[in-house]
C-alpha positions as CSV (number, residue, x, y, z in Angstrom):
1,X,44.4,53.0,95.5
2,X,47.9,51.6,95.8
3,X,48.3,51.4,99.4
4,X,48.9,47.0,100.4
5,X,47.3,47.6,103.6
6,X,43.8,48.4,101.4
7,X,43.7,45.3,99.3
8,X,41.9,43.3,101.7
9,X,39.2,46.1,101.5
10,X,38.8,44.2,97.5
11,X,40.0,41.4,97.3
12,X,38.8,39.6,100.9
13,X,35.2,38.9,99.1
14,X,33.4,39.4,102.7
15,X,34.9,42.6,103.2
16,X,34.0,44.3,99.8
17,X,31.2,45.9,102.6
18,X,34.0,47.9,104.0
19,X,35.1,49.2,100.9
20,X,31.0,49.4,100.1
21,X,30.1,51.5,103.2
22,X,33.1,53.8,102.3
23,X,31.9,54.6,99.3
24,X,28.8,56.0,100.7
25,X,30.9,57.4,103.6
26,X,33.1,59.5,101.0
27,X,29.7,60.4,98.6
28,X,28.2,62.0,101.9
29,X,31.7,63.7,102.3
30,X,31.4,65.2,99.1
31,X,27.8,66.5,99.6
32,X,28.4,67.8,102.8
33,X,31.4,70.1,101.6
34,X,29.0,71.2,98.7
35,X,27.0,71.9,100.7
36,X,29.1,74.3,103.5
37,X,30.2,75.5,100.0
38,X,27.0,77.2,98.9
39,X,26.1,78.2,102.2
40,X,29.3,80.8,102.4
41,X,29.7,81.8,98.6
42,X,28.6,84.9,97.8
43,X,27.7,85.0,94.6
44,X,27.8,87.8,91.8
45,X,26.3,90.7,93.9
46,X,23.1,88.3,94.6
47,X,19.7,89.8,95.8
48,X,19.0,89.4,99.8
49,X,16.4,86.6,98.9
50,X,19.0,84.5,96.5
51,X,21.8,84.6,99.4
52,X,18.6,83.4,101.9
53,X,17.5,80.5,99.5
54,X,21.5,79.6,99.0
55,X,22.4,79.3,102.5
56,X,19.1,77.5,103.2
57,X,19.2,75.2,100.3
58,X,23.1,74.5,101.4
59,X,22.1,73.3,104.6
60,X,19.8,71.2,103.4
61,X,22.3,69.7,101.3
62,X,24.7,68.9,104.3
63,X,21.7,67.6,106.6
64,X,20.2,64.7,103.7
65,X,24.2,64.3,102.9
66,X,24.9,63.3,106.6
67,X,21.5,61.5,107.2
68,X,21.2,59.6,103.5
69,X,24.3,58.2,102.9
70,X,24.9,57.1,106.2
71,X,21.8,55.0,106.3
72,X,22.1,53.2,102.4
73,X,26.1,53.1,104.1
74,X,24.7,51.2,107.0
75,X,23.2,48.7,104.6
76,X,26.6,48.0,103.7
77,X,28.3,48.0,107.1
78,X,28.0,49.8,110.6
79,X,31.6,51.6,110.0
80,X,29.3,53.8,107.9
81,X,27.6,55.3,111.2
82,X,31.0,57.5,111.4
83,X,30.0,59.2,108.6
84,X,28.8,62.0,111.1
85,X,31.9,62.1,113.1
86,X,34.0,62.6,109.9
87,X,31.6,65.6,108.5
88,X,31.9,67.1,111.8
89,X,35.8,67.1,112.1
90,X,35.6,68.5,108.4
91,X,33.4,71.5,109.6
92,X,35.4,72.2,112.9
93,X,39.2,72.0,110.9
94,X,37.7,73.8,107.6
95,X,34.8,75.8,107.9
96,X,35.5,76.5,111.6
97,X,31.1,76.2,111.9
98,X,31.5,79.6,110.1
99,X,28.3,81.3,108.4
100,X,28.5,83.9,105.1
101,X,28.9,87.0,106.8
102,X,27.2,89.7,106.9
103,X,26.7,92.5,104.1
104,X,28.3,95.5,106.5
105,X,31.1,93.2,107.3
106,X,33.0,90.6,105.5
107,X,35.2,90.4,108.2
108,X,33.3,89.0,111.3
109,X,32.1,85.0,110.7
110,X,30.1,84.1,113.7
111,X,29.2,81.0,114.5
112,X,26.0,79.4,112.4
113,X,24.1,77.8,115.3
114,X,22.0,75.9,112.8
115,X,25.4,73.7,112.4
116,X,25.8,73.0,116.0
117,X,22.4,71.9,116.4
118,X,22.6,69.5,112.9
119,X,25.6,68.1,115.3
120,X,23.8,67.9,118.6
121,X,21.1,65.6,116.9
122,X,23.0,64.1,114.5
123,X,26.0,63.2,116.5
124,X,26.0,64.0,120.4
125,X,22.6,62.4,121.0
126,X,23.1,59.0,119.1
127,X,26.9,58.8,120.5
128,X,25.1,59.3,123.9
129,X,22.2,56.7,123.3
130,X,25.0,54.4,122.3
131,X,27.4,54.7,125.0
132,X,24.0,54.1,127.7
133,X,22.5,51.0,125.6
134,X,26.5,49.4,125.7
135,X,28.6,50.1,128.3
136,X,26.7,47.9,130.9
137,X,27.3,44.8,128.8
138,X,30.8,45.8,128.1
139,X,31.3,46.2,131.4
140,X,30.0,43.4,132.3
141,X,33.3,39.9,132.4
142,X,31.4,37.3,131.1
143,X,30.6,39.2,127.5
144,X,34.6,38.8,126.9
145,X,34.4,35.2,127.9
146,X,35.3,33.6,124.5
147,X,38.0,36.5,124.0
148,X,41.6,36.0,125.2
149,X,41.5,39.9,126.3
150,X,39.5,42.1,128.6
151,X,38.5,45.4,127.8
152,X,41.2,47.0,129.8
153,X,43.5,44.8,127.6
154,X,42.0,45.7,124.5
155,X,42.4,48.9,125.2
156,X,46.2,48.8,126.1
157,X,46.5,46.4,122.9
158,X,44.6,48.6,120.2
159,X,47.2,51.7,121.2
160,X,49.9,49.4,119.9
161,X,47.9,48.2,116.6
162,X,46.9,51.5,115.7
163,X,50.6,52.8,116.0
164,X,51.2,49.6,113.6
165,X,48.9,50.1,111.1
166,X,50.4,53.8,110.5
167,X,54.0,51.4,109.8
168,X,51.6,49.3,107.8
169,X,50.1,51.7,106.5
170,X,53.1,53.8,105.0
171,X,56.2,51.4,104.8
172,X,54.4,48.1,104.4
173,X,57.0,44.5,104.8
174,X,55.2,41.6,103.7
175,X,55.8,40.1,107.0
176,X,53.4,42.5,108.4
177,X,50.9,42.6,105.8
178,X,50.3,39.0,106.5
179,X,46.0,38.9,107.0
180,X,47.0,36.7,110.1
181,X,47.6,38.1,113.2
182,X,45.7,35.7,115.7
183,X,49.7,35.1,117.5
184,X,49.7,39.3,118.6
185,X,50.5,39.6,122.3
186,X,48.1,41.3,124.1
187,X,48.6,43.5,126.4
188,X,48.8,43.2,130.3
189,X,50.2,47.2,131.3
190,X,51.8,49.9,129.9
191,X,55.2,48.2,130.1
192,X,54.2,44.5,128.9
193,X,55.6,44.9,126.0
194,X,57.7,47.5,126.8
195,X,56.3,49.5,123.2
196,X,52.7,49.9,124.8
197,X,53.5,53.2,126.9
198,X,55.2,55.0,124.1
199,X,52.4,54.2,121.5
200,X,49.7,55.5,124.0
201,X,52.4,58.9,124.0
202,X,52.4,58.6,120.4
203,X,48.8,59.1,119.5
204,X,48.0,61.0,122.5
205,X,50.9,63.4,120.6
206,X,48.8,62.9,117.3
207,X,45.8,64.0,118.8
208,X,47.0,67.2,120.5
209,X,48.9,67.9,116.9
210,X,45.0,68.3,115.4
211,X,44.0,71.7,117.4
212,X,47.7,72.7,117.3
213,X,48.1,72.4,113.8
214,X,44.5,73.4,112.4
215,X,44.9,77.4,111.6
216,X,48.6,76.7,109.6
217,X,48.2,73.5,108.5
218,X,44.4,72.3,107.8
219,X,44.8,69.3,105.7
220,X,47.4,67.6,107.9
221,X,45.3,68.3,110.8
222,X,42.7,66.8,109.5
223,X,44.2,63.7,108.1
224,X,45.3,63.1,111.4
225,X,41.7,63.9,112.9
226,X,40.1,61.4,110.3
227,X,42.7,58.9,110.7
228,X,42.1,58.9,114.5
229,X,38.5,59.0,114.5
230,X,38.6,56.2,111.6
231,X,40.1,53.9,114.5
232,X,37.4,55.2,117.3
233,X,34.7,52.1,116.2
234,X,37.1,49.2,116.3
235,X,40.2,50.0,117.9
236,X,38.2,51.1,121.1
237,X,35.4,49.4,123.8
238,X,33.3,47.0,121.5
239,X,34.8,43.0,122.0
240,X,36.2,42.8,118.4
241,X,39.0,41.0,117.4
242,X,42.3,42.8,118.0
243,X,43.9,43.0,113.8
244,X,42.5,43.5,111.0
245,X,44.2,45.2,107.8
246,X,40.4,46.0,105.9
247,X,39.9,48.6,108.9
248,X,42.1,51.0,107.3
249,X,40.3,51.4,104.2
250,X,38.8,55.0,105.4
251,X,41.7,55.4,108.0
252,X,44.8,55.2,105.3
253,X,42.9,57.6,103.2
254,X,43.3,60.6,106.5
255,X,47.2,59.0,106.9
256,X,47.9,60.3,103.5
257,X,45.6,63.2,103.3
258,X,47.6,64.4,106.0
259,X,51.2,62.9,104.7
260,X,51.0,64.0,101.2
261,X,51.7,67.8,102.1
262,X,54.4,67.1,103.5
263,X,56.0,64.9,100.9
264,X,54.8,68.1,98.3
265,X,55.9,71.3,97.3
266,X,52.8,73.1,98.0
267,X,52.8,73.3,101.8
268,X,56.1,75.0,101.6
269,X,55.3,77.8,98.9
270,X,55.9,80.3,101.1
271,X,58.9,78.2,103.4
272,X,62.5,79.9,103.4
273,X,64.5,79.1,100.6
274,X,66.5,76.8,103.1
275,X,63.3,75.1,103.2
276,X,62.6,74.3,99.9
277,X,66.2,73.1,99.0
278,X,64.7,69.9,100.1
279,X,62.1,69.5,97.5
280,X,64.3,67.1,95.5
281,X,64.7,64.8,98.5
282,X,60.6,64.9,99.5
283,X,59.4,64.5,95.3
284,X,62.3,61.5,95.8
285,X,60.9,59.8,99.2
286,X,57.1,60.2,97.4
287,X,58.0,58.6,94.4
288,X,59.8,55.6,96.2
289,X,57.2,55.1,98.5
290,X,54.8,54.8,95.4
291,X,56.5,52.2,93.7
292,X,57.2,50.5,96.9
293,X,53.6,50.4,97.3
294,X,53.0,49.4,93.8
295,X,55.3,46.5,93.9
296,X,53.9,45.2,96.9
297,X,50.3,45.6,95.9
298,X,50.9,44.1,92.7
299,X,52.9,41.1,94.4
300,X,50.1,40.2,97.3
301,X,47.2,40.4,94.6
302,X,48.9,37.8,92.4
303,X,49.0,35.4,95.3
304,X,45.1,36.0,95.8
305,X,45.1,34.9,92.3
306,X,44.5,31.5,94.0
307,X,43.4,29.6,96.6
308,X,46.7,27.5,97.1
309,X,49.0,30.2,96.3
310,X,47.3,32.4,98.6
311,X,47.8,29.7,101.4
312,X,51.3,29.1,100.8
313,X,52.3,32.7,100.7
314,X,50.4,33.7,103.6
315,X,51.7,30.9,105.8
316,X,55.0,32.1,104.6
317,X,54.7,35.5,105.9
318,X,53.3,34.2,109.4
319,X,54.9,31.1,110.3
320,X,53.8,31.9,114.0
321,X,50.2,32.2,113.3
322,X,48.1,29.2,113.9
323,X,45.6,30.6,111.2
324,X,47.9,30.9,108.9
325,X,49.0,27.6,109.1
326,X,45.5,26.0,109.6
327,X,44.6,27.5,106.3
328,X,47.4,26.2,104.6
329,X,47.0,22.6,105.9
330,X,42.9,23.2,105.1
331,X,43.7,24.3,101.3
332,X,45.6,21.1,101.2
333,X,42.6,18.8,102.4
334,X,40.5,20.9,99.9
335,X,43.1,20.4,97.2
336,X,43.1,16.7,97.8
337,X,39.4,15.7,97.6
338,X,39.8,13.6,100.6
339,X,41.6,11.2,98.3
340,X,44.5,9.1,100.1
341,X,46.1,9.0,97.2
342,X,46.2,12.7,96.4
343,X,49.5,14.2,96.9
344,X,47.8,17.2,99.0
345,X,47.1,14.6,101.6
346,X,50.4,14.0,102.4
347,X,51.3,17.8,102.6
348,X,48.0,18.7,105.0
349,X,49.7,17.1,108.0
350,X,52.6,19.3,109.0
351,X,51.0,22.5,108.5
352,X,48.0,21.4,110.8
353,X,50.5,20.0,113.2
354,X,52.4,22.6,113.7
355,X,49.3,24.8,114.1
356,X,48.3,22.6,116.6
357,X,51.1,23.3,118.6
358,X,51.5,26.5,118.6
359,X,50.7,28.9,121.5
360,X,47.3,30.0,122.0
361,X,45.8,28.5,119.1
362,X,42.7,27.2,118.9
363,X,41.5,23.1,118.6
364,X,40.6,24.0,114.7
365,X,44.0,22.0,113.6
366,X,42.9,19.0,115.4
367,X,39.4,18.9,114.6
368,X,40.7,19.3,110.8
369,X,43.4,15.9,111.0
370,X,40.8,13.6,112.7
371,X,38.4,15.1,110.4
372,X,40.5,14.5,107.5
373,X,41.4,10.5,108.4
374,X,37.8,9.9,109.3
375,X,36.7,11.3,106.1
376,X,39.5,9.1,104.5
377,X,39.1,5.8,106.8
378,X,42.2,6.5,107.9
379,X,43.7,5.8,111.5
380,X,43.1,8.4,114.3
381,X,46.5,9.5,116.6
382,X,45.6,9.4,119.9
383,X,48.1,12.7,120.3
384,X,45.4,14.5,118.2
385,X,42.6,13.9,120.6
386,X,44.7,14.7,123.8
387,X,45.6,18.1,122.2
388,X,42.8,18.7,121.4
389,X,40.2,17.5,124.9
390,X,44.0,19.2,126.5
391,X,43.0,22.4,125.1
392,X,39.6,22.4,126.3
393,X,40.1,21.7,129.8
394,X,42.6,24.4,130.1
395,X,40.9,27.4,129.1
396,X,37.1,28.2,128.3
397,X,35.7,27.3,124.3
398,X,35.9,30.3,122.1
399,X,34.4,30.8,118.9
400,X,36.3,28.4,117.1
401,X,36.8,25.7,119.4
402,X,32.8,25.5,119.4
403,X,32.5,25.7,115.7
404,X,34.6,23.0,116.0
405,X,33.0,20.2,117.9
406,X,30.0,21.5,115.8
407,X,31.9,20.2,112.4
408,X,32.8,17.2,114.5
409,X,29.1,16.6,115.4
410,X,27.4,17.2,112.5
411,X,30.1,14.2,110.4
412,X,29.4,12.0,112.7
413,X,25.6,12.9,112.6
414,X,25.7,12.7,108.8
415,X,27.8,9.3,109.0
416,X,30.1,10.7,107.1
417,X,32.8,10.1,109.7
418,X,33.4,7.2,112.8
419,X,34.6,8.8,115.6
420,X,35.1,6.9,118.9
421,X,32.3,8.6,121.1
422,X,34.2,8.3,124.1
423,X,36.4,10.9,122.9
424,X,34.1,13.0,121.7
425,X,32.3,12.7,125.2
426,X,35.7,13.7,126.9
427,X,36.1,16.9,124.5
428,X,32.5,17.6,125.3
429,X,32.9,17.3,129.4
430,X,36.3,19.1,129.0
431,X,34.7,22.2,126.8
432,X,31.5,22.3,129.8
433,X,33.5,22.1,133.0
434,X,34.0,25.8,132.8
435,X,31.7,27.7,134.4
436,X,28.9,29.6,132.5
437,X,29.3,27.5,128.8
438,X,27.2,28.8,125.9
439,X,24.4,27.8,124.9
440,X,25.9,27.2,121.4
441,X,27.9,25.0,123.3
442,X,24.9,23.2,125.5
443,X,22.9,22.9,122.4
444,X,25.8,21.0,120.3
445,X,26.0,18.7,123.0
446,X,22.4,18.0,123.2
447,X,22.7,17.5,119.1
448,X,25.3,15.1,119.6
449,X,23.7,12.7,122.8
450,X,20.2,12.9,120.7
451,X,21.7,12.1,117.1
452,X,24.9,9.9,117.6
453,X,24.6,8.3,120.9
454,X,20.9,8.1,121.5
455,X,20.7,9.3,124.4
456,X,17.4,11.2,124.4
457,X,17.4,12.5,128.3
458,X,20.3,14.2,128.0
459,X,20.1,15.8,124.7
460,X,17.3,17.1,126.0
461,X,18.6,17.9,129.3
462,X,21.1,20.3,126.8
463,X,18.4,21.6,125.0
464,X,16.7,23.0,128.0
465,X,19.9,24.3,129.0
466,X,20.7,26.0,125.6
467,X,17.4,28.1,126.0
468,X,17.5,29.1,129.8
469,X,21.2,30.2,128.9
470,X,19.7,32.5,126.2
471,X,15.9,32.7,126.0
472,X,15.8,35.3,123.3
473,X,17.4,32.5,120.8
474,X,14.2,31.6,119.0
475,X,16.2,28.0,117.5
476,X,16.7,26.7,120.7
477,X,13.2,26.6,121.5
478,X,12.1,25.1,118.3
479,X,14.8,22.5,119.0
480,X,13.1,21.7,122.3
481,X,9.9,21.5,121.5
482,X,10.9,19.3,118.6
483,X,12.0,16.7,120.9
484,X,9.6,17.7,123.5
485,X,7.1,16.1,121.4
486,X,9.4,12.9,120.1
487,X,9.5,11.9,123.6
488,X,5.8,12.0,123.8
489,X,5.6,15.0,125.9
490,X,3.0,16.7,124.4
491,X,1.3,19.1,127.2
492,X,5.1,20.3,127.7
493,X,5.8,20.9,124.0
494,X,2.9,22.9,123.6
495,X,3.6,25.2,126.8
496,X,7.0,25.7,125.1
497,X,5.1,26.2,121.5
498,X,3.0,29.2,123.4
499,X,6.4,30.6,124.9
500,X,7.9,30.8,121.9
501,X,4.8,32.2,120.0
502,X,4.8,35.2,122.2
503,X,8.2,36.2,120.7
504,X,6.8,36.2,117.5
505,X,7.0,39.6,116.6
506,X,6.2,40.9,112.8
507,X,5.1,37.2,111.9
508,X,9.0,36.8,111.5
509,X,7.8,32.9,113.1
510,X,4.7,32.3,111.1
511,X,5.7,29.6,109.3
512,X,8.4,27.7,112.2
513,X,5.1,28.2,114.5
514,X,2.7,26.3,111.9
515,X,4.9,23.7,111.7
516,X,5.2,22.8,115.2
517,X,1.5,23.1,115.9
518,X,0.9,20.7,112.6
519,X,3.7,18.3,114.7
520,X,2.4,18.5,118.0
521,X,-1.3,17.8,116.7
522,X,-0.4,15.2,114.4
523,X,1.6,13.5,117.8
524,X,-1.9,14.4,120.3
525,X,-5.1,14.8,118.3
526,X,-6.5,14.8,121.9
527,X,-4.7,18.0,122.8
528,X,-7.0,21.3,122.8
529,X,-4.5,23.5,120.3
530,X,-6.2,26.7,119.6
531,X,-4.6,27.8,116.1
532,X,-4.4,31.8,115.8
């Protein structure tokens, strides 16, 4: 409850589902232990039938434990799927898949085979399922297109950030607690950075210390196990960003489960007296890392206490993150009311420039000044679209660079901005002259030529671009057959409005699919529409 690296987990409103699904992971937890628990106790001398019922009735317990709370988790958040994994790494360090021995023997625990098999369908076969349905598309380049890492990358980079959020973890700096960390270097082999070898050796060391240490020392061989397997959703294959503090939530909770023996005096009950001379030091070191904890807990809440303070301090704590500074210069724009005279106006511009010009970051700072001075009525550098069309030329859109042209677009759709449309043709051109653009991408274009400029053949032109580029996207066919029938091409629109009806699975399109036949008829009352 006092670890920094957790408060994102509570605070970070969109990832409260973390914290959510963990709940659920931890309640299924609980149940599953219960129910291992009453499958093994004895009882006071029960009958044959009572111990029968018991061990029945246990594993019953442990099967709706593993399978409930895992699916009301998943309503939360997919991290709750490892609910499985972290049952089964409970059984195999604990309970050892043990069953209640037998009458004529209380020495000899063989192996309950009913376990293994809860495992094999509860675990093995989904994990296998999985892996089949998405290692083709992982394995596939163009699905890390709008990433600035492969998956052999990610890979090589996750071993580093996994090693950092133990640091994090247990002797958090502010500096590294900083939300931010879009400026991490990936990385490119096992000696670029030179640290990416030895944190590979460090938690391949970790995970041989599980088996090693399970027989003498259970809980720190499981901490370790859950802290490990806590990482195995996002720190492995799946194109994720890199860093993320909330993913620790479960993961901090196996650091310390396996920690906390060894900062207390009951591992070492039966240590030499050598040994235990050093309680004073380990009660010490526990106690300072708790207020050290506290303090810095207490400190980063207070600066969530608002939105400007929270800006300023994170900023502050990553003056190399372009995130970090785009939110600061964003908070100020906020702040201001886009009001010229507002003193936040003033402050927005060197946070956003000096996001803008730092490496790898995204076109989000300029898209936020010219959107700012447009907003305002205020004059446009011509530095700010070169950075920005720059930008695009040089490497393919991601994520944010689409989302914003998008903001761009939809201003100057709304009139709520005049930008000069030969610049926002050239950041258009620059963002499609890679090969393969999205059809996010395509279809903002098409938005823009249809809206602003007029130009009606080549919005479409996008829009029929946007849905060969991904004809599963039920939007980008209404969008087409929208202007399909604008243009007067009726007999088209409708063959589109017959495609897209075929995708309408579970009446999901019932009413987009009235709509467009109501539009299309009211266009060509000629046209034989059969309504179904």
């Amino acid at each position: 409850m006092l670890l920094p690296i957790n408060l994102t987990g509570v605070l970070y409103v969109v990832q409260r589902m973390e914290s959510l699904a963990n709940l659920f992971v931890l309640m299924g937890l609980i149940g599953y232990v219960t129910g291992r628990k009453c499958m093994l106790s004895d009882g006071d001398s029960p009958s044959p039938s009572s111990q029968h019922l018991s061990d029945w009735g246990g594993l019953g317990i442990c099967a709706a434990s593993i399978a409930l709370f895992t699916l009301i988790g998943l309503l939360a958040k997919e991290t709750a799927v490892m609910l499985p994994l972290y049952a089964f790494l409970i059984e195999w360090i604990l309970f050892g898949f043990r069953k209640r021995p037998a009458a004529a023997s209380q020495v000899v625990h063989p192996h309950d085979w009913r376990l293994i098999s809860l495992y094999v369908i509860g675990l093995l076969a989904p994990l296998v399922v999985g892996l089949t349905w998405l290692l083709p598309g992982l394995l596939r380049p163009e699905n890390w297109a709008t990433r600035d890492f492969t998956l052999g990358t990610r890979l090589l980079s996750e071993a580093r950030i996994v090693v950092d959020y133990i640091i994090w973890t247990l002797l958090p700096t502010p500096d590294a607690l900083s939300f931010y960390h879009d400026n991490f270097v990936v990385s490119t082999g096992l000696w670029h950075p030179w640290t990416t070898l030895p944190c590979i050796v460090i938690l391949a060391a970790m995970a041989l210390l599980v088996p090693v240490l399970r027989q003498r020392w259970p809980l720190v061989s499981l901490g370790t196990a859950l802290f490990l397997g806590a990482h195995l959703l996002t720190a492995t294959v799946l194109p994720l960003e890199l860093v993320y503090e909330h993913r620790n939530y479960f993961a901090s909770f196996g650091l310390l489960l396996a920690m906390m023996p060894l900062l207390t005096t009951g591992m070492w009950r039966q240590a030499p007296q050598s040994t235990q001379s050093f309680i004073l030091a380990r009660s010490t070191a526990l106690v300072m890392l708790m207020l050290l904890w506290t303090f810095e807990t207490a400190v980063t809440a207070i600066a969530w206490g608002a939105p400007l303070s929270l800006a300023e301090t994170l900023a502050s704590r990553a003056p190399n993150s372009p995130r970090a500074e785009y939110e600061l210069g964003r908070t100020y724009i906020i702040c201001s009311h886009y009001d010229p005279r507002s003193p936040f106006t003033a402050l927005a511009y060197a946070p956003l420039e000096r996001a803008a010009a730092l490496p790898h970051s995204s076109i989000l700072p300029e898209q936020a000044l010219i959107f700012m001075n447009a907003r305002m009525h205020l004059p446009l550098k011509d530095t700010w679209w070169d950075s920005m069309i720059g930008k695009l030329k040089s490497r393919p859109a991601g994520v944010q660079d689409e989302s914003s042209l998008g903001a761009l677009t939809e201003c100057a759709r709304d009139h709520g901005c005049d930008l000069p449309p030969r610049r926002m043709i050239d950041a258009y051109l620059a963002a499609l002259s890679h090969p393969n653009p999205s059809a996010r991408l395509l279809s903002m274009y098409g938005d823009y030529a249809w809206n602003v400029l007029g130009d009606r053949a080549l919005g479409e032109q996008m829009a029929e671009g946007a849905v060969n580029t991904a004809p599963n996207e039920t939007a980008y066919r209404i969008t087409l057959i929208r202007m399909l029938v604008a243009l007067g091409q009726t007999s088209e629109a409708m063959h589109a409005y017959r495609q897209l009806a075929l995708m309408n699975v579970g009446g999901r399109l019932d009413q987009e699919l009235k709509n467009l036949l109501d539009t299309i008829e009211a266009h060509s009352p000629t046209i034989s529409t059969t309504r179904s």
